[in-house]
N, C-alpha and C positions, 0 to 999 in steps of 0.2 A: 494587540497587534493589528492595529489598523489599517494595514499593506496584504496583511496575510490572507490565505483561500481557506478555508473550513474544508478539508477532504475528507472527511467521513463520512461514511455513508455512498460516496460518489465509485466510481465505475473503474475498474483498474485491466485494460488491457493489455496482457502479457501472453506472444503469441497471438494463440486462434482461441485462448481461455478470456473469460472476461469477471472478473471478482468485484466484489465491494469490500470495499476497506473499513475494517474495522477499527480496535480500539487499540493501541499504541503500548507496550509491556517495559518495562523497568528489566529485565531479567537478576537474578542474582551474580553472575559474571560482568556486571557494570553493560552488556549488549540491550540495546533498544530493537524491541522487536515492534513488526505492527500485523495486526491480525487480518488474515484476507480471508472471505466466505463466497463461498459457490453453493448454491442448489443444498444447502444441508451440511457441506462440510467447509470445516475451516482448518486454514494452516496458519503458521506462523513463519513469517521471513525479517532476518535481520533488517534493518532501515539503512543499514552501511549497502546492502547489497541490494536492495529497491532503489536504493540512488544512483547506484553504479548502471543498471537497465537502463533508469529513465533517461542517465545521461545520453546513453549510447545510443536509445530510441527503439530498444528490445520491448519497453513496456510505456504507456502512456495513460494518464489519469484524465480520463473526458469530465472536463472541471464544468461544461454547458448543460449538464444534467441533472 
């Protein structure tokens, strides 16, 4: 994919929190998750619903870092 950004590893601002994006899940219900880590902990969030933020401009991935 020679257009595309490599976002792993890179900075994901949602709110006044700021994560790094982890590694990307298959789940068993056919849902694609991606994994965000803070200070220690991580969560997981649907990729349906991290598109839906970035669309709206709730969350932003700082791709210059």
């Amino acid at each position: 994919m020679r257009d595309a950004i490599l976002v792993k590893e890179k900075p994901l601002e949602r709110g006044s929190d700021e994560f790094k994006i982890g590694d990307v899940y298959l789940a068993p219900n056919g849902e694609f998750y991606i994994e965000l880590k803070k200070a220690g902990t991580t969560m997981n969030m649907r990729i349906q619903e991290l598109k839906e933020e970035l669309n709206s401009g709730t969350s932003r991935i700082k791709l210059n870092t």
